[in-house]
DSSP file (Angstrom, degrees, kcal/mol; ACC not computed):
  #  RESIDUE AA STRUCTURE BP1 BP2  ACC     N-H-->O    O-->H-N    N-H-->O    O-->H-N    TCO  KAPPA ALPHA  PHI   PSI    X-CA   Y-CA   Z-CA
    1    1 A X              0   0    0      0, 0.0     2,-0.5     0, 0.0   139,-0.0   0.000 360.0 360.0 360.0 137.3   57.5  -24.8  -21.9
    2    2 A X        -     0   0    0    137,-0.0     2,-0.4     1,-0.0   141,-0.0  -0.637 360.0-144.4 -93.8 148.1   59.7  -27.0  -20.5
    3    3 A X        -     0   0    0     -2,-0.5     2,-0.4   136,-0.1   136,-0.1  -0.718   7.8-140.7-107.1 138.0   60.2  -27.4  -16.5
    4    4 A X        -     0   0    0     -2,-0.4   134,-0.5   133,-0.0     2,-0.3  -0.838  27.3-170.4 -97.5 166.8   63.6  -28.2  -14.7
    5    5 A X        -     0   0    0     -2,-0.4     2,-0.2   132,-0.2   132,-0.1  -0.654  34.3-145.1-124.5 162.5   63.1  -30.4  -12.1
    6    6 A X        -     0   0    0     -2,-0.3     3,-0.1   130,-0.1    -2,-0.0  -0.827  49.3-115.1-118.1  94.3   65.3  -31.9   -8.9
    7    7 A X        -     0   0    0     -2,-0.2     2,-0.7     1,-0.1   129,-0.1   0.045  29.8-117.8 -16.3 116.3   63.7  -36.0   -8.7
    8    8 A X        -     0   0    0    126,-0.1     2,-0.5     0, 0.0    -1,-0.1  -0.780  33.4-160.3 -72.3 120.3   62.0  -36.0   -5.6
    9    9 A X        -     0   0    0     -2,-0.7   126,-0.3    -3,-0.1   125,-0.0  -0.754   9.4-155.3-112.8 128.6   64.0  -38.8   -3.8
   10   10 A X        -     0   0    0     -2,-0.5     2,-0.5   124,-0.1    -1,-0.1  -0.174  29.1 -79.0 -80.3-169.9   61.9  -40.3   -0.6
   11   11 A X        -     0   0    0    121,-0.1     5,-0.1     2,-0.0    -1,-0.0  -0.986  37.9-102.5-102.8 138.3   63.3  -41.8    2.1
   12   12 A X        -     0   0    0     -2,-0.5     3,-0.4     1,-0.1     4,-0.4   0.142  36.9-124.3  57.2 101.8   64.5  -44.9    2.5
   13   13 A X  S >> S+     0   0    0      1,-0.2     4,-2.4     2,-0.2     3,-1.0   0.848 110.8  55.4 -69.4 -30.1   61.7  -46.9    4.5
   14   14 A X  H 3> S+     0   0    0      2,-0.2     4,-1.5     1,-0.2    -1,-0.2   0.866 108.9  53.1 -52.0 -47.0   64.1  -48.0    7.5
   15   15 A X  H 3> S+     0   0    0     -3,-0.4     4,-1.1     1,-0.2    -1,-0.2   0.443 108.1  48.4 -78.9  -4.0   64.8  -44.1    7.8
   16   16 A X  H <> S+     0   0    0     -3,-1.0     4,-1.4    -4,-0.4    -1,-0.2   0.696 107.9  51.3-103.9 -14.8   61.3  -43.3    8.0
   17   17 A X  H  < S+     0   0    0     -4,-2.4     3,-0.4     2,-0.2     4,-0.4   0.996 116.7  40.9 -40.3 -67.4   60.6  -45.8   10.5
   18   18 A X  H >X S+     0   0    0     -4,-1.5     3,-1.3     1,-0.3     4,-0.6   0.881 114.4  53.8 -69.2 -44.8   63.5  -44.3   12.5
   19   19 A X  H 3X S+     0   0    0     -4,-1.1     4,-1.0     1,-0.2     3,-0.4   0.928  99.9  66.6 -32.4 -55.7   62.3  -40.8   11.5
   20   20 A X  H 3X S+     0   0    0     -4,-1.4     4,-0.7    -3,-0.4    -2,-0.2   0.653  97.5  57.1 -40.7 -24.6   58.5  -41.8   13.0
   21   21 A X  H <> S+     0   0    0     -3,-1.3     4,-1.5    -4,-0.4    -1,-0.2   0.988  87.1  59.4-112.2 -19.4   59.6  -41.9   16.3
   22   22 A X  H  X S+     0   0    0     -4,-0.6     4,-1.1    -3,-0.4    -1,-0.2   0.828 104.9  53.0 -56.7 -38.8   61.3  -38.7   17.7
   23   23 A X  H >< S+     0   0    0     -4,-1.0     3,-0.6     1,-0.2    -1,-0.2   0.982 107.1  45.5 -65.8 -42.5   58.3  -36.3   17.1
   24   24 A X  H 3X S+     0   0    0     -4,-0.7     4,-3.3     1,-0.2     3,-0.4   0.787 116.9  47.2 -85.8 -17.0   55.8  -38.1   18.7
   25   25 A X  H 3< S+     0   0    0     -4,-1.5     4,-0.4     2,-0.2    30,-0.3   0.380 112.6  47.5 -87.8   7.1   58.2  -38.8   22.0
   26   26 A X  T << S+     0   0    0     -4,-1.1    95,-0.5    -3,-0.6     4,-0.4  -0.046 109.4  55.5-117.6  27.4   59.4  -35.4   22.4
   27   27 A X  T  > S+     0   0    0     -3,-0.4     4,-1.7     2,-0.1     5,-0.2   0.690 110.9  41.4-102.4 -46.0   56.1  -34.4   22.1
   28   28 A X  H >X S+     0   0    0     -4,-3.3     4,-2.7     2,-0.2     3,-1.6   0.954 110.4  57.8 -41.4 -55.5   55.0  -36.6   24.9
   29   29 A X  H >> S+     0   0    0     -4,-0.4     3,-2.9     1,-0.3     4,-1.0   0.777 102.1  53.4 -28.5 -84.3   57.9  -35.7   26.8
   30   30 A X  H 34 S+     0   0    0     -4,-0.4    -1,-0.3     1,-0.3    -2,-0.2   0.543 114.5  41.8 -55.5 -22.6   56.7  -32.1   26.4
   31   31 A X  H XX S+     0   0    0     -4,-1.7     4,-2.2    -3,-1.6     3,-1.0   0.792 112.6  57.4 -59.5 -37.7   52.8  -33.1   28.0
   32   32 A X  H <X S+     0   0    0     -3,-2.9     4,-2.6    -4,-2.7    -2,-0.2   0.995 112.0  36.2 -94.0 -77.9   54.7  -35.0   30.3
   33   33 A X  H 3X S+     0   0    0     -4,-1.0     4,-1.1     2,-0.3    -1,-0.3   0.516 115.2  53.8 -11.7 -38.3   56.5  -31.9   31.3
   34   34 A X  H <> S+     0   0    0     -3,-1.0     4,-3.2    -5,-0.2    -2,-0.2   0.718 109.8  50.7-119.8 -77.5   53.6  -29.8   30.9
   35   35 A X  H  X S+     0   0    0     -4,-2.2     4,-3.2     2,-0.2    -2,-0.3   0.829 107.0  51.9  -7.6 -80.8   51.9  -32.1   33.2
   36   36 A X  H  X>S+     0   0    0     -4,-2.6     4,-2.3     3,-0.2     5,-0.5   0.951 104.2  53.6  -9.1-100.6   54.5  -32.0   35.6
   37   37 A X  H  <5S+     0   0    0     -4,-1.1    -2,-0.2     1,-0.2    -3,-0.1   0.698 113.6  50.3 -16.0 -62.2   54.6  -27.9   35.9
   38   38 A X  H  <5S+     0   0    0     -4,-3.2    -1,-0.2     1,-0.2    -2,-0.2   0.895 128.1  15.3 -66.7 -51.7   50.4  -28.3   36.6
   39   39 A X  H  <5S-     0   0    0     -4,-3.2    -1,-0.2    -3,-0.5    -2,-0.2   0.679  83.3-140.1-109.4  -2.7   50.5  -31.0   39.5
   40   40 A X  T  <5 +     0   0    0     -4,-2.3     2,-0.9     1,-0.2    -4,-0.2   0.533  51.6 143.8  69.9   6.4   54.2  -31.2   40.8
   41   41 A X    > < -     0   0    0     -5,-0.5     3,-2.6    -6,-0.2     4,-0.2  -0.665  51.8-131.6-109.7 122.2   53.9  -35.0   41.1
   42   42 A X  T >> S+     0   0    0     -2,-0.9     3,-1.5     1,-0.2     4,-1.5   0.698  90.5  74.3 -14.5 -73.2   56.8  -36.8   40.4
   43   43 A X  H 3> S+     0   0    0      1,-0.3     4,-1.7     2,-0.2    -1,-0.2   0.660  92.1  60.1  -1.7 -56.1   55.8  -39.4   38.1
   44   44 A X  H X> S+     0   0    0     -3,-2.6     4,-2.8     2,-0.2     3,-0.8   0.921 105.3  46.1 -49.2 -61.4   55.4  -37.0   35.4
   45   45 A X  H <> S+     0   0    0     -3,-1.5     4,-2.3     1,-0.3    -2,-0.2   0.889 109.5  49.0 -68.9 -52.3   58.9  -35.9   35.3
   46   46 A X  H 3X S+     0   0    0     -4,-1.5     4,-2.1     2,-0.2    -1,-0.3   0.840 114.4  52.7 -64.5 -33.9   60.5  -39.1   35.5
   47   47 A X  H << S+     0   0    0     -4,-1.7     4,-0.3    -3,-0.8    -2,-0.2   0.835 108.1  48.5   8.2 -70.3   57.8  -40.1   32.4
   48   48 A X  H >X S+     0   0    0     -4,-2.8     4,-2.0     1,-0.2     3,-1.9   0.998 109.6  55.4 -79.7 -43.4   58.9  -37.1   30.3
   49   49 A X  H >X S+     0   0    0     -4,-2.3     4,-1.7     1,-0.3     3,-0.6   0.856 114.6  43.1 -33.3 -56.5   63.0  -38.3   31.1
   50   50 A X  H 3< S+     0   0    0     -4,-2.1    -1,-0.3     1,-0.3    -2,-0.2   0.210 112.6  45.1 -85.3  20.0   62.0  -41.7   29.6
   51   51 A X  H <> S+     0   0    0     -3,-1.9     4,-0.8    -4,-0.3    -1,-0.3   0.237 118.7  49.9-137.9 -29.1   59.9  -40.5   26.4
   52   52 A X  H <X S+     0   0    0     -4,-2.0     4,-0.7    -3,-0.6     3,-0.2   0.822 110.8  45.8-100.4 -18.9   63.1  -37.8   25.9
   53   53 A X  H  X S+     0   0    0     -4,-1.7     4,-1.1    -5,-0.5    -1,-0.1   0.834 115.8  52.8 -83.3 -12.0   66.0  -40.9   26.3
   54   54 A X  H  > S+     0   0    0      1,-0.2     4,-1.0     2,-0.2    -1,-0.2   0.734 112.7  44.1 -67.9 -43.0   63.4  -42.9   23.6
   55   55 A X  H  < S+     0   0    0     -4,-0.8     5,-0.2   -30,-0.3    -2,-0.2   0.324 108.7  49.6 -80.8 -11.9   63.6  -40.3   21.6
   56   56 A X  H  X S+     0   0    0     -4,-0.7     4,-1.7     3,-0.2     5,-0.2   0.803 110.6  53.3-103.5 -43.5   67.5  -39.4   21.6
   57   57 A X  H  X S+     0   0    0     -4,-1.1     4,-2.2     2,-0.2    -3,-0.1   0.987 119.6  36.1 -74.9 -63.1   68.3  -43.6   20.8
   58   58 A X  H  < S+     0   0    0     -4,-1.0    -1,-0.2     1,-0.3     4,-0.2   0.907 126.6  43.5 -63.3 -24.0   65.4  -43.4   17.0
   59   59 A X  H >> S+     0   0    0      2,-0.2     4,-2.0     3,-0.1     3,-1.7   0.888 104.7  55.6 -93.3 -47.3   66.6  -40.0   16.5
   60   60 A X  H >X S+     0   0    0     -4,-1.7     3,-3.0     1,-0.3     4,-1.6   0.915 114.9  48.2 -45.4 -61.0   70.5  -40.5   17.1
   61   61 A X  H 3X S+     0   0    0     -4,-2.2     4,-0.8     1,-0.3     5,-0.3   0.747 107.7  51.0 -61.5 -14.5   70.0  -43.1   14.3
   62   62 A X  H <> S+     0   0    0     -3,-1.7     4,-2.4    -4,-0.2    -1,-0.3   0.823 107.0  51.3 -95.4 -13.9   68.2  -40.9   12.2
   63   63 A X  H <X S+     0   0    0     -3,-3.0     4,-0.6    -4,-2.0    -2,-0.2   0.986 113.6  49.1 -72.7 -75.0   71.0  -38.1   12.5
   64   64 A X  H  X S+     0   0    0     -4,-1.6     4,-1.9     1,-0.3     3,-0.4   0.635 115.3  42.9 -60.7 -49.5   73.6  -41.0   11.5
   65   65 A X  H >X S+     0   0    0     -4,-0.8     4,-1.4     2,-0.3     3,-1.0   0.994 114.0  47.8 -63.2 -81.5   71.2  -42.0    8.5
   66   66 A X  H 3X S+     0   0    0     -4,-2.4     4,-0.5    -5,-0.3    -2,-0.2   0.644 112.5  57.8 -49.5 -13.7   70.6  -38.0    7.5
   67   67 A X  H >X S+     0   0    0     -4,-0.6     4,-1.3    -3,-0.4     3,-1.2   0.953 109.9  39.1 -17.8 -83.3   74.8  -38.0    7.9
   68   68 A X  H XX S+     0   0    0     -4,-1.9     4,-1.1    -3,-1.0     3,-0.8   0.918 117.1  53.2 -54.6 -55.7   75.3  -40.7    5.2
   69   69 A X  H 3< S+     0   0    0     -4,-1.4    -1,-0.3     1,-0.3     4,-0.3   0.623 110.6  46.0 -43.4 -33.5   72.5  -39.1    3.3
   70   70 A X  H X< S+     0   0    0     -3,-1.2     3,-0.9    -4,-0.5    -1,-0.3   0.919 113.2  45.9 -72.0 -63.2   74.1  -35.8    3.3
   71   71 A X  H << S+     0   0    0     -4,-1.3    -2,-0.2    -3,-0.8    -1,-0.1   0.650 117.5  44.6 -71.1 -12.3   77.5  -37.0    2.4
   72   72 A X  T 3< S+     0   0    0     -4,-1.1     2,-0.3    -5,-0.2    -1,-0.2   0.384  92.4 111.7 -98.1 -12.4   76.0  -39.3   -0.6
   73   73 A X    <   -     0   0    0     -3,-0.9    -3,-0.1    -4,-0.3     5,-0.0  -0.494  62.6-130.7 -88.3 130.6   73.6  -36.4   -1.8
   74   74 A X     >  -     0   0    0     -2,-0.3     4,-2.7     4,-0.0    -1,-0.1  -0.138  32.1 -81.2 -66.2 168.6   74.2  -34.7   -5.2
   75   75 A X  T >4 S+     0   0    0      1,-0.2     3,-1.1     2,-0.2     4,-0.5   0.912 127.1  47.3 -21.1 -75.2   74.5  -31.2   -6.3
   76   76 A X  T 34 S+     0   0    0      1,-0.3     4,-0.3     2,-0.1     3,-0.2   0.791 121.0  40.4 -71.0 -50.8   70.8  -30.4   -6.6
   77   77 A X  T >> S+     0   0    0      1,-0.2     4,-3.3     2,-0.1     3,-0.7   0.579  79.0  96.0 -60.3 -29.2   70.1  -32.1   -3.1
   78   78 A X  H <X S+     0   0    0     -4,-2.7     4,-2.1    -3,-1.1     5,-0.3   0.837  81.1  52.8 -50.1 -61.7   72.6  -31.0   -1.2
   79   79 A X  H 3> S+     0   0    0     -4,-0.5     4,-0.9     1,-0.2    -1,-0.2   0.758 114.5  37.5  -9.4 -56.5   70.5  -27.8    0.4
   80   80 A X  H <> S+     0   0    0     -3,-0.7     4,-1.9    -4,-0.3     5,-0.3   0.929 115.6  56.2 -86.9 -32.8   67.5  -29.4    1.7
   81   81 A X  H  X S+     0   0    0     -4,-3.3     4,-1.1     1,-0.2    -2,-0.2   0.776 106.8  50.0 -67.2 -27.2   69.7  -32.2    2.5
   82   82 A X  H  X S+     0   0    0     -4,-2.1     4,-3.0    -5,-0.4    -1,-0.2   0.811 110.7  47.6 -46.2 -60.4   71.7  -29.8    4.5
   83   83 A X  H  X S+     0   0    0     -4,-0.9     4,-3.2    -5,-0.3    -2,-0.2   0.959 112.4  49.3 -69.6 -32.8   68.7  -28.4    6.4
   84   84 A X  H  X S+     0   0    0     -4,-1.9     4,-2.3     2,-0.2     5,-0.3   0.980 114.4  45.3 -71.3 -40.9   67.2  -31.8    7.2
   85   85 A X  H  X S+     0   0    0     -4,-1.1     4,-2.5    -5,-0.3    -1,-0.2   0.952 114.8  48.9 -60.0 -53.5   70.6  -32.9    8.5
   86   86 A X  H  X S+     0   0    0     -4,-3.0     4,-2.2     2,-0.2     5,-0.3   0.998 108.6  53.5 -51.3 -87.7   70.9  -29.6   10.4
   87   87 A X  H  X S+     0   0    0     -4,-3.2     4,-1.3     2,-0.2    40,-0.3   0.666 111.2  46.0 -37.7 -20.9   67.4  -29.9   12.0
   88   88 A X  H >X S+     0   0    0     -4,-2.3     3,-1.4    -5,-0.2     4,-1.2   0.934 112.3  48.0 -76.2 -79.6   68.1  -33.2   13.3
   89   89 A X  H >X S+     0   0    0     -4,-2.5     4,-1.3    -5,-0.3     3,-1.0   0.723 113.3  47.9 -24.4 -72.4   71.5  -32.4   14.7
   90   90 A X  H 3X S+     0   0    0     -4,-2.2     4,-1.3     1,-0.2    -1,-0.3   0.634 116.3  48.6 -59.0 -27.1   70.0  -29.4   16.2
   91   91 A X  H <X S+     0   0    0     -3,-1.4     4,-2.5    -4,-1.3    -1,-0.2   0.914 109.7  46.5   2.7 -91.8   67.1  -31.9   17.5
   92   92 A X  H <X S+     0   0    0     -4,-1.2     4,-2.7    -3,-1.0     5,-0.2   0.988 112.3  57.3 -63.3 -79.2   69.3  -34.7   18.9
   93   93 A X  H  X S+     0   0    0     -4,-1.3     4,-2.5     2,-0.2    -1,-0.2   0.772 109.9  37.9 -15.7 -57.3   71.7  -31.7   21.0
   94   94 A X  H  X S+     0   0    0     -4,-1.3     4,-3.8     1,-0.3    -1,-0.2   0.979 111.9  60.0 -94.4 -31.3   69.5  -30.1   22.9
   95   95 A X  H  X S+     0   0    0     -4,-2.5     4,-1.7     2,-0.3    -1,-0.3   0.824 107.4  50.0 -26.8 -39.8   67.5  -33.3   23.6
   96   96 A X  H  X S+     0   0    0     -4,-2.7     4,-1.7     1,-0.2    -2,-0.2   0.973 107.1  51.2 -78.5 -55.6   70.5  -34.4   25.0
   97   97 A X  H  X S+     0   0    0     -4,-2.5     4,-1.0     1,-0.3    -2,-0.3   0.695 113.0  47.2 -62.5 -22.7   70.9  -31.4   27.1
   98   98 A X  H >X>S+     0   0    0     -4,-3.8     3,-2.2     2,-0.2     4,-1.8   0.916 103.2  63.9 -68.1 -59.0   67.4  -31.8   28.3
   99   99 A X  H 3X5S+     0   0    0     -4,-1.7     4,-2.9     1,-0.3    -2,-0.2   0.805 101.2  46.2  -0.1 -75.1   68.1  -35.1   28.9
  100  100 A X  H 3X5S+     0   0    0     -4,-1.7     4,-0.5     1,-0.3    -1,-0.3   0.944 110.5  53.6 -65.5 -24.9   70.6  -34.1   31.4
  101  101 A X  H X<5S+     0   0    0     -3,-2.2     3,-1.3    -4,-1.0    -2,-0.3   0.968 109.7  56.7 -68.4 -34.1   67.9  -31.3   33.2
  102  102 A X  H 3<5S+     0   0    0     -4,-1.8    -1,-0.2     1,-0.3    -2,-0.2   0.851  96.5  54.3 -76.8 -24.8   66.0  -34.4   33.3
  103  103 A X  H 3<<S+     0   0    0     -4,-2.9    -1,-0.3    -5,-0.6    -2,-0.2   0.565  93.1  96.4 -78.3  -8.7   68.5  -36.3   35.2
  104  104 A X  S << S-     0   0    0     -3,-1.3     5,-0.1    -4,-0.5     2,-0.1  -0.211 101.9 -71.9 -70.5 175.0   68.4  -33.3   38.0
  105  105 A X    >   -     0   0    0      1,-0.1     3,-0.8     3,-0.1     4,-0.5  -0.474  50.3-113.4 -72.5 170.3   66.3  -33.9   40.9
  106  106 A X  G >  S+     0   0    0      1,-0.3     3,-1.6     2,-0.2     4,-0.5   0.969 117.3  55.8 -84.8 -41.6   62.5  -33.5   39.7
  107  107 A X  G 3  S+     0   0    0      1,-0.3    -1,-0.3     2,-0.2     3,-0.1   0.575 106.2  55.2 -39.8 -27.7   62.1  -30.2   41.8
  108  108 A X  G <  S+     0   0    0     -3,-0.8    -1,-0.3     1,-0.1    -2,-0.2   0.321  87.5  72.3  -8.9 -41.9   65.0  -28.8   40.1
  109  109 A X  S <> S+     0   0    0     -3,-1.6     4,-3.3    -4,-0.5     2,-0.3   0.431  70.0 133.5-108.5   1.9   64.1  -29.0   36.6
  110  110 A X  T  4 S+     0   0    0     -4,-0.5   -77,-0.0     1,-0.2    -4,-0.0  -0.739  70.1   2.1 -89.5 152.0   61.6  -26.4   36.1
  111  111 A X  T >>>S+     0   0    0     -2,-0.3     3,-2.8     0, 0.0     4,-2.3  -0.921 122.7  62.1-110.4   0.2   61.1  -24.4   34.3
  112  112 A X  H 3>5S+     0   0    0      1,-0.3     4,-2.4    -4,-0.2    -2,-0.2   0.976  99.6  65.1 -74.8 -24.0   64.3  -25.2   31.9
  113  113 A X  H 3<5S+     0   0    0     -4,-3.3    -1,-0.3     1,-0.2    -3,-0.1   0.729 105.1  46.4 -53.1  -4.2   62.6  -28.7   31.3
  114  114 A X  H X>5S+     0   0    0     -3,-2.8     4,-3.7     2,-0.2     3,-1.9   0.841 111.3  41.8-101.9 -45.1   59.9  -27.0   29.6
  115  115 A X  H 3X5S+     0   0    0     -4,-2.3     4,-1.8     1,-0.4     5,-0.2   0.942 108.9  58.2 -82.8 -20.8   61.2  -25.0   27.7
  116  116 A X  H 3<<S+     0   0    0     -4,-2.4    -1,-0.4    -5,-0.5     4,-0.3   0.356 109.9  52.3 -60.4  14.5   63.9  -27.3   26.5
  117  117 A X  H <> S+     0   0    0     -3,-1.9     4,-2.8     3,-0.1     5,-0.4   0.595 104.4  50.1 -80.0 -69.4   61.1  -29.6   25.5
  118  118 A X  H  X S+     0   0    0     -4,-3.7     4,-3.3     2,-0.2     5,-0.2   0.949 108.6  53.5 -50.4 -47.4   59.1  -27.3   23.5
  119  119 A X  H  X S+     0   0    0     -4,-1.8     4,-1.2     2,-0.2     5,-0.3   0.934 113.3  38.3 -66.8 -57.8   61.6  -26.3   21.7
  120  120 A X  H >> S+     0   0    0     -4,-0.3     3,-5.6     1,-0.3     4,-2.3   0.911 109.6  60.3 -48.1 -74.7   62.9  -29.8   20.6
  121  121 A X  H 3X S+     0   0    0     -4,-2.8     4,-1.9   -95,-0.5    -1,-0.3   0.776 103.9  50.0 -89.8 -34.0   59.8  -30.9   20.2
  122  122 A X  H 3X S+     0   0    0     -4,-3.3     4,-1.1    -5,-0.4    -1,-0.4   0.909 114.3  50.8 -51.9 -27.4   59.4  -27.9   17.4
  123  123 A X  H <X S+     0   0    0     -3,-5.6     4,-2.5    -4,-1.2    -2,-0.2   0.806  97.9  59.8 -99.8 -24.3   62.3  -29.1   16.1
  124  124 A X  H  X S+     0   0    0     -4,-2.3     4,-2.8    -5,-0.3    -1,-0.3   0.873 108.9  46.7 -55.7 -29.8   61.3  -32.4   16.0
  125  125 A X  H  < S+     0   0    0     -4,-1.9     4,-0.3    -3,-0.4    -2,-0.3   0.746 106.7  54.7 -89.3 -10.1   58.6  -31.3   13.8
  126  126 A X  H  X S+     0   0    0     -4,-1.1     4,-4.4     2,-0.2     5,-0.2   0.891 112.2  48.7 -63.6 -54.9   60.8  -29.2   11.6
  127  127 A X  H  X S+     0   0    0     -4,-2.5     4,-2.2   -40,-0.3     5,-0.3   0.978 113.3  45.1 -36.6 -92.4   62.9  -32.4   11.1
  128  128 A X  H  X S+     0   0    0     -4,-2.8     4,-1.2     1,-0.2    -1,-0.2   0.597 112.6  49.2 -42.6 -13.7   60.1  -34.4   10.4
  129  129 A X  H  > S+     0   0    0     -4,-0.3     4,-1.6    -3,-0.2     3,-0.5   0.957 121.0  38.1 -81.8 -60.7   58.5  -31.8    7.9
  130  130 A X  H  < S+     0   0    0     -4,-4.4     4,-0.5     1,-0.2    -2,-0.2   0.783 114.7  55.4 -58.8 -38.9   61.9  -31.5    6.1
  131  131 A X  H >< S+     0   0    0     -4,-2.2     3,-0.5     1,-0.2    -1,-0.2   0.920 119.9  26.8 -69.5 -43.0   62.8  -35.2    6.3
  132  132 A X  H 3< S+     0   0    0     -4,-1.2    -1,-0.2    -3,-0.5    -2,-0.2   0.614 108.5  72.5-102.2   7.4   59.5  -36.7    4.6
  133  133 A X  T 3< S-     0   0    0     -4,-1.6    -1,-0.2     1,-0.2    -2,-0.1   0.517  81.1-177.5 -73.4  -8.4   58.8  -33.7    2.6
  134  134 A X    <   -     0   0    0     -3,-0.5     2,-0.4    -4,-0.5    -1,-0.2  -0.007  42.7 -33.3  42.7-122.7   61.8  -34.7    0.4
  135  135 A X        -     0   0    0   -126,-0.3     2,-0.4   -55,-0.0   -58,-0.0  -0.899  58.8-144.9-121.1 156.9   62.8  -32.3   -2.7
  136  136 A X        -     0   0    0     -2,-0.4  -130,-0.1     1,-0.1    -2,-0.0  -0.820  24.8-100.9-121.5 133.8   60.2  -30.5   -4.4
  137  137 A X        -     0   0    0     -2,-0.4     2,-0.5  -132,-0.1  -132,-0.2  -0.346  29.5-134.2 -62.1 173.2   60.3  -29.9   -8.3
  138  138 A X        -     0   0    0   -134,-0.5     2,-0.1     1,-0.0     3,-0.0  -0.964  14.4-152.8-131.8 127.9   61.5  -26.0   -9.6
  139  139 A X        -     0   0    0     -2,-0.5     2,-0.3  -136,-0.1  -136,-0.1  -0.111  27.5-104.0 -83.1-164.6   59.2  -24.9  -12.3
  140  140 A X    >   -     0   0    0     -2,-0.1     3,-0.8  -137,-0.1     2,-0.6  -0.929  52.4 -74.9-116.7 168.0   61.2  -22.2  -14.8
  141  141 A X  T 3  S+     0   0    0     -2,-0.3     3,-0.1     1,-0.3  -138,-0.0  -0.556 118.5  22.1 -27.0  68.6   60.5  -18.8  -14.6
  142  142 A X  T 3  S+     0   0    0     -2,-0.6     2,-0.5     2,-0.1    -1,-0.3   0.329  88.6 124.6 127.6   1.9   57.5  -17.5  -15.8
  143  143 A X    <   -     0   0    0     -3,-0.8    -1,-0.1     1,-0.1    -4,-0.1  -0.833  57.6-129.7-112.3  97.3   55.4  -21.1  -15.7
  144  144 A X              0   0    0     -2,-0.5    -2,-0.1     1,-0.2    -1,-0.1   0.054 360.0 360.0 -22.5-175.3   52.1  -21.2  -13.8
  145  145 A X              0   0    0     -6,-0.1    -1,-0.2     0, 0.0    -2,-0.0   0.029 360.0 360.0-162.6 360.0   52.2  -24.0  -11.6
């Protein structure tokens, strides 16, 4: 039997650099955060602000990148390329919109800092799953695998 395929295309090493860094700083952010909530002491808060504005500058450039990628992507890519592009957007947005709860006074920003955290920070990993997971082959119908 023969199998069709879609070439799994990687990324780009500059874009997995720039990929590399949004999960693991809106995940601090979300300890930081987390943190925060447990002891009330400032520090924290101001902590998770600068771990989410670290994370909005390597991600902004990794939306721009999944952008090009998106608009350069063939037929058979376009879909996943779609979703990755889509999870980063949706990423980078509400990161900025914690961002600004972060910018509130630190008394102020619970509880929406948390949960705006977690949630980016899921999305960060959604991003990252989709981004380096690339395209996958399609067997044909009816073909172990």
């Amino acid at each position: 039997m023969v199998a069709t395929s879609v070439p799994a295309r990687p990324l780009h090493p500059l874009h997995a650099i720039l990929l590399a860094f949004p999960l693991p700083l809106f995940l601090g952010a979300l300890l930081s955060d987390v943190a925060y909530a447990e002891s009330f002491e400032v520090q924290w808060a101001n902590f998770a602000a600068w771990l989410n504005a670290g994370a909005l500058l390597f991600g902004g450039f990794a939306v721009l990148w999944a952008l090009i990628d998106l608009v350069r992507a063939g037929r058979a890519r376009r879909g996943h390329a779609g979703l990755y592009f889509a999870a980063l957007a949706a990423m980078w947005v509400l990161g900025l919109v914690g961002a600004f709860v972060h910018g509130k006074d630190a008394y102020a920003i619970m509880p929406e800092a948390l949960y705006l955290s977690a949630v980016v920070a899921l999305l960060a990993l959604v991003a990252s799953w989709l981004g380096y997971s690339g395209v996958r082959p399609a067997t044909v119908a009816g073909e172990a695998a």
